[in-house]
KOLVEX-81736 format. One record per residue (C-alpha): x, y, z. Coordinates in Angstrom, 2 decimals, always signed. Example, Ala and Ser with C-alpha at 12.3 -4.5 7.8 and 13.67 -1.06 7.14 Angstrom:
2
{{+12.30; -4.50; +7.80}}
{{+13.67; -1.06; +7.14}}
// end
This chain:
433
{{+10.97; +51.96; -80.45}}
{{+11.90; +49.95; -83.34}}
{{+11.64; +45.68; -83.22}}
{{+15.33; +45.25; -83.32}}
{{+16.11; +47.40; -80.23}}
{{+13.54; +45.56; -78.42}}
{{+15.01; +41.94; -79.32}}
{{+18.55; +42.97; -78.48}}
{{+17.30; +44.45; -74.90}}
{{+15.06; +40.68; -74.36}}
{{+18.63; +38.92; -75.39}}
{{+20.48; +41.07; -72.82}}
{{+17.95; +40.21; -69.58}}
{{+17.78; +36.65; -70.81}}
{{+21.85; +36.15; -71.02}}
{{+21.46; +37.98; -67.43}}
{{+18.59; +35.73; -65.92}}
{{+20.53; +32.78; -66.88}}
{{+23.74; +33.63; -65.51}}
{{+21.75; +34.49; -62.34}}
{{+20.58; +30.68; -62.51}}
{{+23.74; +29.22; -63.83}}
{{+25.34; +30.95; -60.32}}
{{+22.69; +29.60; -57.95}}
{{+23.49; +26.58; -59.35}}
{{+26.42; +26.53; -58.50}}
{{+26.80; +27.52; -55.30}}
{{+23.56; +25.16; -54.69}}
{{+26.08; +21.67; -55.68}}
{{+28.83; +23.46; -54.28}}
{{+26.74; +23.40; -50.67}}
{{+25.04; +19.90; -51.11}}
{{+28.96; +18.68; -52.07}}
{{+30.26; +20.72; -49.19}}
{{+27.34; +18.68; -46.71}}
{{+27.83; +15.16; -47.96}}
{{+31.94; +15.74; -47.62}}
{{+31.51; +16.91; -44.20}}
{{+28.80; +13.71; -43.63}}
{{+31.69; +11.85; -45.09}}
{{+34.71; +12.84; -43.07}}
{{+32.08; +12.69; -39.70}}
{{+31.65; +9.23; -40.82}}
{{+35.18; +7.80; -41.99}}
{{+36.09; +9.52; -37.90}}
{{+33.19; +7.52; -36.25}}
{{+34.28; +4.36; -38.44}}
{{+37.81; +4.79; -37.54}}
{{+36.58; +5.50; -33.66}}
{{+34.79; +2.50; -33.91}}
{{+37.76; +0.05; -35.57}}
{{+40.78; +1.75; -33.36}}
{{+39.04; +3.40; -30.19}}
{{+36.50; +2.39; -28.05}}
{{+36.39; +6.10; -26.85}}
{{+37.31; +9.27; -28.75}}
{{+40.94; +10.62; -28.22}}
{{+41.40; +14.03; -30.26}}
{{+44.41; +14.99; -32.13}}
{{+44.42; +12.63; -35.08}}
{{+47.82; +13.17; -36.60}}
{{+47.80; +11.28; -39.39}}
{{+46.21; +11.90; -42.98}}
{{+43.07; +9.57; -43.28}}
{{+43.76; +8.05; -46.68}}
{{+47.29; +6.74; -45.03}}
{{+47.85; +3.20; -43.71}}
{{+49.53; +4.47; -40.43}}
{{+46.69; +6.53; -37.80}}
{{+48.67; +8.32; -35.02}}
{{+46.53; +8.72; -31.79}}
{{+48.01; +11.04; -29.12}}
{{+46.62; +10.63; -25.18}}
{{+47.11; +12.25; -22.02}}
{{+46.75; +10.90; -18.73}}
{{+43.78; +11.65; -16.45}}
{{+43.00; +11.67; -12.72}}
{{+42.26; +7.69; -11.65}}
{{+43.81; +6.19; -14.78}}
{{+45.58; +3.22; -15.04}}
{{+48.19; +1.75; -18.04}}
{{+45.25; -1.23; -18.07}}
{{+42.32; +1.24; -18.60}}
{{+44.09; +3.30; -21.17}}
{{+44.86; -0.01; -23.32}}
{{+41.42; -1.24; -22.75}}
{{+40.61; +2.00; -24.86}}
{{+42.12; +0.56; -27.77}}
{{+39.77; -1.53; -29.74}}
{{+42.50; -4.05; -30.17}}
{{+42.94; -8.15; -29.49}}
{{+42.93; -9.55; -26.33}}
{{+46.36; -11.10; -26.94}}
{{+47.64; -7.81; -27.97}}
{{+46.50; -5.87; -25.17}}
{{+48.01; -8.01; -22.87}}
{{+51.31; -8.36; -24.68}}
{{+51.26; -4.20; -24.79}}
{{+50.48; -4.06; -20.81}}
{{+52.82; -6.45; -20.29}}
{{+55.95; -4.99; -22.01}}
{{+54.87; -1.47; -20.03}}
{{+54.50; -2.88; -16.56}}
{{+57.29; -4.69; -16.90}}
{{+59.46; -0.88; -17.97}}
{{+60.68; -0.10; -14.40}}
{{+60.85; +3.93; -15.58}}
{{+56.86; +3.70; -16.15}}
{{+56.62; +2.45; -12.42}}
{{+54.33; +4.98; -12.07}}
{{+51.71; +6.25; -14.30}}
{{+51.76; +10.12; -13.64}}
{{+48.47; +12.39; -14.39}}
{{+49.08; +14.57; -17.98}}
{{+51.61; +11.76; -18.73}}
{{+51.41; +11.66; -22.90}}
{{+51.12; +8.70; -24.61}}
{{+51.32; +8.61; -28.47}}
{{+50.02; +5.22; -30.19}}
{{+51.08; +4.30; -34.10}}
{{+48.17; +2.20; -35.53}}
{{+48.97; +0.04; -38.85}}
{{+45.84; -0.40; -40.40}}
{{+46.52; -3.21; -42.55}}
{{+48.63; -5.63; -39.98}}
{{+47.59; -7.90; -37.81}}
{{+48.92; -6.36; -34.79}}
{{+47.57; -2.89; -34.68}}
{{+49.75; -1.38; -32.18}}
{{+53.04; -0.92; -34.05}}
{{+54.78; +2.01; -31.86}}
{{+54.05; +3.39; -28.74}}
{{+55.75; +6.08; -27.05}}
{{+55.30; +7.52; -23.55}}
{{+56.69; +10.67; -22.11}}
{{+58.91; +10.02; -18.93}}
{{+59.73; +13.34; -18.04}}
{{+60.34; +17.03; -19.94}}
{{+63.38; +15.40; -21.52}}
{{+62.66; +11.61; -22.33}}
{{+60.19; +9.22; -23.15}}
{{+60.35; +5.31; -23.41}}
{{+59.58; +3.79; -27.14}}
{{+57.60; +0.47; -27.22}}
{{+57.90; -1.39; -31.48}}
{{+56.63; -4.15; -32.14}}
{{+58.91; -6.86; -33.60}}
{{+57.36; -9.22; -36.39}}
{{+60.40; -11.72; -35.54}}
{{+60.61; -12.20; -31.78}}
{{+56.87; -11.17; -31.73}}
{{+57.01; -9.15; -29.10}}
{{+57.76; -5.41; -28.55}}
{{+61.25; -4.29; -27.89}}
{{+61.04; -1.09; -25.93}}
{{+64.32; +1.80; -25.48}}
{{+64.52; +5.20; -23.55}}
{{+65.37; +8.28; -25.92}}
{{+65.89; +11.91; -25.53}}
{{+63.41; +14.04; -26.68}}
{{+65.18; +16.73; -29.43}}
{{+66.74; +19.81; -26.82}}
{{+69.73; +21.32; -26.83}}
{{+71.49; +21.77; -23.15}}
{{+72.90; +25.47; -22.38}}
{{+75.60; +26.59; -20.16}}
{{+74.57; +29.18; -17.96}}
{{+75.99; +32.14; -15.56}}
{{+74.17; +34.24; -13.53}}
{{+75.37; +36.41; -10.83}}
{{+73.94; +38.86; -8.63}}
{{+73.48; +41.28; -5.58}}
{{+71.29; +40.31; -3.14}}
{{+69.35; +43.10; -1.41}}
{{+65.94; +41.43; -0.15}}
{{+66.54; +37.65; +0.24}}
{{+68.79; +34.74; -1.85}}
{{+65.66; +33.85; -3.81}}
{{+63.78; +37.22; -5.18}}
{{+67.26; +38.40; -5.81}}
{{+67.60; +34.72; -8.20}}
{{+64.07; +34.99; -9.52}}
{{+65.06; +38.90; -10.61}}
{{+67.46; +37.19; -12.53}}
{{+65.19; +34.71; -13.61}}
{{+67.05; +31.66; -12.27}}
{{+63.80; +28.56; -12.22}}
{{+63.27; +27.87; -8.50}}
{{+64.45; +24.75; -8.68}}
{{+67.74; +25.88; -9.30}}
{{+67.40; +28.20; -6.18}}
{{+66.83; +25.48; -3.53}}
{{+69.51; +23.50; -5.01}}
{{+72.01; +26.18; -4.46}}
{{+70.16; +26.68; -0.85}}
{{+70.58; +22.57; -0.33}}
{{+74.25; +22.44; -1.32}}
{{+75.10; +25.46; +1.39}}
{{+72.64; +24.38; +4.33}}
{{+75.91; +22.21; +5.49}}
{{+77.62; +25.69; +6.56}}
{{+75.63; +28.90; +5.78}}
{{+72.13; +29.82; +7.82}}
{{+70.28; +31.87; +4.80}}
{{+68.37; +33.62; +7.64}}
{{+71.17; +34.84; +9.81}}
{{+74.12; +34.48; +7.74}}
{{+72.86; +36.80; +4.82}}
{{+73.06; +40.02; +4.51}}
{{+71.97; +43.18; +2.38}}
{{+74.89; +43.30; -0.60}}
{{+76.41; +40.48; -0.30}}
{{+76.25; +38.34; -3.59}}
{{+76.28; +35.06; -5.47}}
{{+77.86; +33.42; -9.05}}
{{+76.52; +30.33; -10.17}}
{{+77.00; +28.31; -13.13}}
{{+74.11; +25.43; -14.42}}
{{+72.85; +23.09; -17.07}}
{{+69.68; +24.77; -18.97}}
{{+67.41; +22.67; -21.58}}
{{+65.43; +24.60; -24.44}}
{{+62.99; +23.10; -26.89}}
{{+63.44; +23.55; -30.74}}
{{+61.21; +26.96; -30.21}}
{{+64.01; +27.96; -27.64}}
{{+61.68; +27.34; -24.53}}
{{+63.38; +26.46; -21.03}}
{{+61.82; +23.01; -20.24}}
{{+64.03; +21.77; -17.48}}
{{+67.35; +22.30; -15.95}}
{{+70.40; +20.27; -14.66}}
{{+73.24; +20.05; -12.92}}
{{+74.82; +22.94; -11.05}}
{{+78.31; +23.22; -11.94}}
{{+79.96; +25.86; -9.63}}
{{+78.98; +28.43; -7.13}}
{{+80.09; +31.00; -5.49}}
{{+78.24; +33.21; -2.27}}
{{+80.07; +36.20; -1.08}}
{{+79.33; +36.62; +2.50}}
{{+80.93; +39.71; +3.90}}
{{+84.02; +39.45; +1.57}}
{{+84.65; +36.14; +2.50}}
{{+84.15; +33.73; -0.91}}
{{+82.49; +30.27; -0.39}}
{{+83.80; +28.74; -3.48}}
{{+82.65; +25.28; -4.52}}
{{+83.31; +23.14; -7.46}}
{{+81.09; +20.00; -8.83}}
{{+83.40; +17.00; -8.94}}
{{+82.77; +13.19; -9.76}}
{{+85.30; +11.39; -7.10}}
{{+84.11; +8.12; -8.25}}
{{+82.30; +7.15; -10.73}}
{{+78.90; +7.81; -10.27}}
{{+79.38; +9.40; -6.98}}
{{+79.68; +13.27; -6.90}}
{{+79.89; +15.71; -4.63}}
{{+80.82; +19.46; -3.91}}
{{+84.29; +20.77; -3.03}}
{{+85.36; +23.85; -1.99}}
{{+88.97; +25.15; -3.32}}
{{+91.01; +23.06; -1.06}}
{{+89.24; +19.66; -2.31}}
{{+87.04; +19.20; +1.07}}
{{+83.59; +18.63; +0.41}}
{{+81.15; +20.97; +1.66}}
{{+78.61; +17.94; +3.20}}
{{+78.49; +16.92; +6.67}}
{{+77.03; +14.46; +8.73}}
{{+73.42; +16.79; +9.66}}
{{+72.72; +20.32; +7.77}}
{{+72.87; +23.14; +9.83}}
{{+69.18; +24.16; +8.88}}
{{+66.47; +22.19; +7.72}}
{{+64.55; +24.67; +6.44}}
{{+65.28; +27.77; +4.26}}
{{+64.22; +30.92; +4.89}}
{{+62.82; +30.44; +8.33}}
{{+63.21; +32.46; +11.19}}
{{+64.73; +31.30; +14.61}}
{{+61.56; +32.01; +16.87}}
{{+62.77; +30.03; +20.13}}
{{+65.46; +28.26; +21.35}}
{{+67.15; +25.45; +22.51}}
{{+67.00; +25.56; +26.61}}
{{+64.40; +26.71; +29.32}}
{{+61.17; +28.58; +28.71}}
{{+57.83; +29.79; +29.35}}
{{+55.79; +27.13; +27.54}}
{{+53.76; +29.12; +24.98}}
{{+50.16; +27.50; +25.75}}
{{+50.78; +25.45; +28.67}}
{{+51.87; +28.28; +30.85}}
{{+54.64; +26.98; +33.32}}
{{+59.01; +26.91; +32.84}}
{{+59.86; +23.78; +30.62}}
{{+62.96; +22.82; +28.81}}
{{+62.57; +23.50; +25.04}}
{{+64.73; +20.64; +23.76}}
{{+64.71; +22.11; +19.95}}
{{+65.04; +24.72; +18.07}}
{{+61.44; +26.48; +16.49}}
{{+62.25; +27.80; +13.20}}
{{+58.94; +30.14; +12.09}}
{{+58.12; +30.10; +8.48}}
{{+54.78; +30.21; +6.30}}
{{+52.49; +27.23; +5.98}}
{{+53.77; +24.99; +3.46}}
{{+57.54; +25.66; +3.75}}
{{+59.15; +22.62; +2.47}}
{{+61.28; +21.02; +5.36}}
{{+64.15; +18.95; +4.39}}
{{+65.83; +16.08; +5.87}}
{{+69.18; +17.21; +7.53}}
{{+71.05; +13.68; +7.11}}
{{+70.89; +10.54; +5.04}}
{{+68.79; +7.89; +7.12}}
{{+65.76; +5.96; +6.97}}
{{+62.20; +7.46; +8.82}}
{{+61.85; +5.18; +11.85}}
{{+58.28; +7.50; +12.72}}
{{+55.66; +9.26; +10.09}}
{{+52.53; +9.75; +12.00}}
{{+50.34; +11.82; +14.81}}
{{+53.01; +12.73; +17.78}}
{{+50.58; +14.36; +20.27}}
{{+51.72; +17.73; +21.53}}
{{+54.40; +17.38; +18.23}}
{{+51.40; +17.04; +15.64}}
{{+52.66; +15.21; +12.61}}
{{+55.81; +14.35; +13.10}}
{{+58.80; +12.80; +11.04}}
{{+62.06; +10.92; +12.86}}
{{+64.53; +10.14; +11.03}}
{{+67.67; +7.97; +12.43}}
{{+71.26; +8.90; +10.85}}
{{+73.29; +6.24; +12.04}}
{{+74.25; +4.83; +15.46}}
{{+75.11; +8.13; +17.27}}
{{+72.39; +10.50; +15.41}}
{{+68.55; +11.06; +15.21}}
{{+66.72; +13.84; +14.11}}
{{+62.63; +15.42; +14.81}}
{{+60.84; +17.68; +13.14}}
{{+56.88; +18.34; +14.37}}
{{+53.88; +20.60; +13.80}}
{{+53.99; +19.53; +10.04}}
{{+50.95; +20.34; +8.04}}
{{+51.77; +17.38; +5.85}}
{{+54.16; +14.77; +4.98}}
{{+55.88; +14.67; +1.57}}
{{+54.94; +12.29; -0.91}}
{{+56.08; +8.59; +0.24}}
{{+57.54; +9.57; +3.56}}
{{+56.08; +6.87; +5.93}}
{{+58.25; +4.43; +8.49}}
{{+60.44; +2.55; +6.84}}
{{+61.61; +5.00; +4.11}}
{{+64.89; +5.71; +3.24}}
{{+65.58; +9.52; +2.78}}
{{+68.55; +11.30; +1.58}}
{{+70.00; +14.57; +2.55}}
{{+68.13; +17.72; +1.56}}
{{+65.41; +15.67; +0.39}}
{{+61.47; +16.94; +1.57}}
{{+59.92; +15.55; +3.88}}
{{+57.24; +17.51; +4.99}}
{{+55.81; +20.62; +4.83}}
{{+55.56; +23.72; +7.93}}
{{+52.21; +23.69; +9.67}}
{{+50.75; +24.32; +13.12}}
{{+49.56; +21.11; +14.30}}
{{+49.67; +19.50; +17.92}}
{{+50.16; +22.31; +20.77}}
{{+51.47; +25.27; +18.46}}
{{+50.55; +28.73; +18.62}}
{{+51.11; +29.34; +14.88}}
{{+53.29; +27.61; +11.77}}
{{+56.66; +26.64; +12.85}}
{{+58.73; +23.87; +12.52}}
{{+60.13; +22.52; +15.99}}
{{+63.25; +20.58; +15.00}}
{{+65.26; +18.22; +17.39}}
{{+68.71; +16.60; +17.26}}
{{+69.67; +13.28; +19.54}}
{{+72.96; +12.59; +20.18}}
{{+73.66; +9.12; +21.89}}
{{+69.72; +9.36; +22.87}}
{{+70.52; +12.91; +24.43}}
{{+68.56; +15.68; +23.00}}
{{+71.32; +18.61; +22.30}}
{{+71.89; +21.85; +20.87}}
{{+71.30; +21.92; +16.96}}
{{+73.10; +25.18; +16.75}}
{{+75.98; +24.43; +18.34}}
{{+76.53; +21.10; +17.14}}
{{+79.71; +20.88; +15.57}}
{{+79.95; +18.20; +12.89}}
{{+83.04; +16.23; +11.02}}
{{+83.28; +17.66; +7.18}}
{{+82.98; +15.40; +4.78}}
{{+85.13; +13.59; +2.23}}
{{+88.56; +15.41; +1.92}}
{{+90.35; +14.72; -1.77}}
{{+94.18; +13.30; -1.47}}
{{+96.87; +12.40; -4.03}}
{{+95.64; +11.47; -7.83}}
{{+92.08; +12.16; -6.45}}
{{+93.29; +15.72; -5.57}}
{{+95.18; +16.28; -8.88}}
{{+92.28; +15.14; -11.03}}
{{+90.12; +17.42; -8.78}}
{{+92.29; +20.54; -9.58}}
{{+92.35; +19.90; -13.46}}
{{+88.48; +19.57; -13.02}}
{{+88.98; +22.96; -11.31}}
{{+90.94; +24.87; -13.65}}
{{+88.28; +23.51; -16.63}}
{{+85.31; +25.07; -14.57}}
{{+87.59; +28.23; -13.77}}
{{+88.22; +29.03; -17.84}}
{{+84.47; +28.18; -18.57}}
{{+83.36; +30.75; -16.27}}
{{+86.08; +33.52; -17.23}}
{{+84.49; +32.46; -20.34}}
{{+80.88; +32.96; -19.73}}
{{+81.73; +35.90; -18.18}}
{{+83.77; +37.82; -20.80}}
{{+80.07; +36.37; -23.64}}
{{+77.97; +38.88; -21.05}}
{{+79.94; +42.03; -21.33}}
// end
């Protein structure tokens, strides 16, 4: 083995030792620079926590080298607008002037738990709280800026970005009104809307049966990824009861009144609902009976509709609650008075609906409780009364005055309105097939 291959092989293993080196190295800065970057951005967050937020709210938005920092918050169980500003690591003066200007927003009466809140800092001005937005609902949110003129901040409701969709649905209904709407996935909301506006003249428990069917027509709202985050209005509806069409049209009679109308121009609302409750079944009465746990004859001076626990029960008229409390053999118990001639009862509740206490005025169709079993009840019912000139009377064969009944320019500006739905829906209808 000659000198020259041997110096050539100690050149190779050298080149390859150091290359070796050259790579640990590397990687050996590339770690230290990869620790002390990390230590870096840990500290620039805990600085910026420590300038901006007393606490730490996730989702920083904004780049870190910018002069705006956007901090997004959502609401939490025993919150308040004062605790979530006292976050902010902000003036005094400031704070107050930002509380202020969002107490004083009537549509942030009250502060709702998940409610989002997104605050624009400016890093560099002397008031730090620029912009503020907070979400009022799926489809708006109130926007608080800060004015460097009238120092103070000017605040304006906007929509959030959706786009609203016409929508038809129709369908057979061979179980009940709302699996056969879900199966067509129409949002429940939707479906007790459509059971509110007929509860003036159609009993869904009695008055339904297997194949007969519904249209309806309604507002839909999707998100820019085409999600369905609320609906509207329902524009027209139809429910086919044994060949017999109950046609009704949405119609604003004056302005910002509006009602439904059947074909004729006779609105479908009257003084009490026929039901109060959808879905229920007629389990006793109006008249005399066996008392059920007491044991002797009795009058029964309601009608006991028997649904699950937590049914929502609506109010059949507009009126205020005159009782919202413990009724003895009743349970809870709601009374509502209509007007001078009409009151209304409704007992064994499980609960009230939110707000409903004496005092409260309640509009037609709206909940007001919820089906339970309290008081002397032998299982979850609702047992609802109707007084008539302080006479307790037959709900089901009350017969009631219809409501408002379109005439002259009211009636020809109700038929153009009409003929507009009519065309949307041929329309809607021809897009499906």
């Amino acid at each position: 083995m000659n000198k020259l291959y041997i110096r050539n092989k100690l050149k190779e293993f050298s080149i390859f030792f150091w290359l070796i080196g050259a790579m640990f190295i590397a990687l050996s800065i590339y770690k230290i620079y990869e620790e002390n970057s990390k230590q870096n951005a840990e500290q620039i967050y805990k600085i910026l926590d420590n300038l901006y937020f007393k606490k730490t709210i996730k989702n920083i938005t904004s780049n870190l080298d910018s002069r705006y920092l956007s901090f997004k918050y959502k609401a939490k169980p025993g919150d308040t607008y004062e605790k979530i500003i006292d976050y902010l690591e902000i003036d005094n003066n400031e704070r107050k002037l930002l509380l202020k200007s969002i107490l004083n927003n009537k549509s942030l009466k009250t502060l709702k738990t998940n409610q989002k809140f997104n605050f624009k800092i400016d890093k560099l001005n002397k008031i730090k709280v620029i912009e503020l937005r907070v979400e009022t609902d799926k489809k708006n949110e109130i926007v608080f800026v800060y004015n460097q003129k009238t120092e103070n901040y000017l605040s304006k409701k906007i929509q959030k970005n959706f786009q609203k969709n016409i929508v038809y649905k129709e369908a057979v209904i061979t179980n009940s009104l709302y699996n056969s709407a879900l199966n067509i996935n129409i949002k429940p909301n939707i479906i007790i809307e459509f059971a509110r506006i007929y509860g003036f003249q159609v009993d869904f428990q009695r008055d339904i049966w297997k194949n007969d069917s519904f249209q309806i027509i309604y507002e839909e709202f999707k998100n820019t990824e085409g999600k369905i985050i609320d609906t509207g209005e329902i524009i027209f509806a139809n429910l086919k009861l044994q060949d017999t069409d109950l046609q009704l049209y949405r119609y604003e009679y004056e302005k910002g009144k509006i009602d439904y109308f059947d074909e004729n121009g006779k609105s479908i609302k009257k003084t009490l609902m026929k039901t109060p409750i959808n879905g229920a079944r007629l389990s006793s009465s109006f008249g005399k009976r066996k008392h059920p746990i007491l044991g002797y004859t009795k009058m029964h001076t309601g009608t006991d509709f028997a649904a699950p626990t937590g049914t929502p029960i609506m109010a059949s008229g507009d009126g205020i609650v005159t009782k919202a409390s413990w009724c003895g053999g009743g349970g809870n118990c709601v009374k509502i008075k209509h007007n001078s001639k009409y009151q209304t009862i409704y007992a064994h509740m499980s609960k009230f609906a939110k707000g409903i206490k004496k005092g409260k005025r309640v509009k037609q169709g709206q909940i007001i409780g919820y089906v339970g079993s309290t008081g002397l009840s032998t299982g979850p019912h609702l047992h609802y009364e109707v007084i008539e000139n302080g006479r307790k009377i037959n709900s089901q064969k009350l017969k009631l005055p219809s409501g408002k009944i379109l005439k002259n320019n009211d009636r020809k500006n109700f038929e153009v309105s009409k003929i507009k739905i009519d065309v949307l829906k041929s329309d809607l209808i021809t897009n499906l097939n």
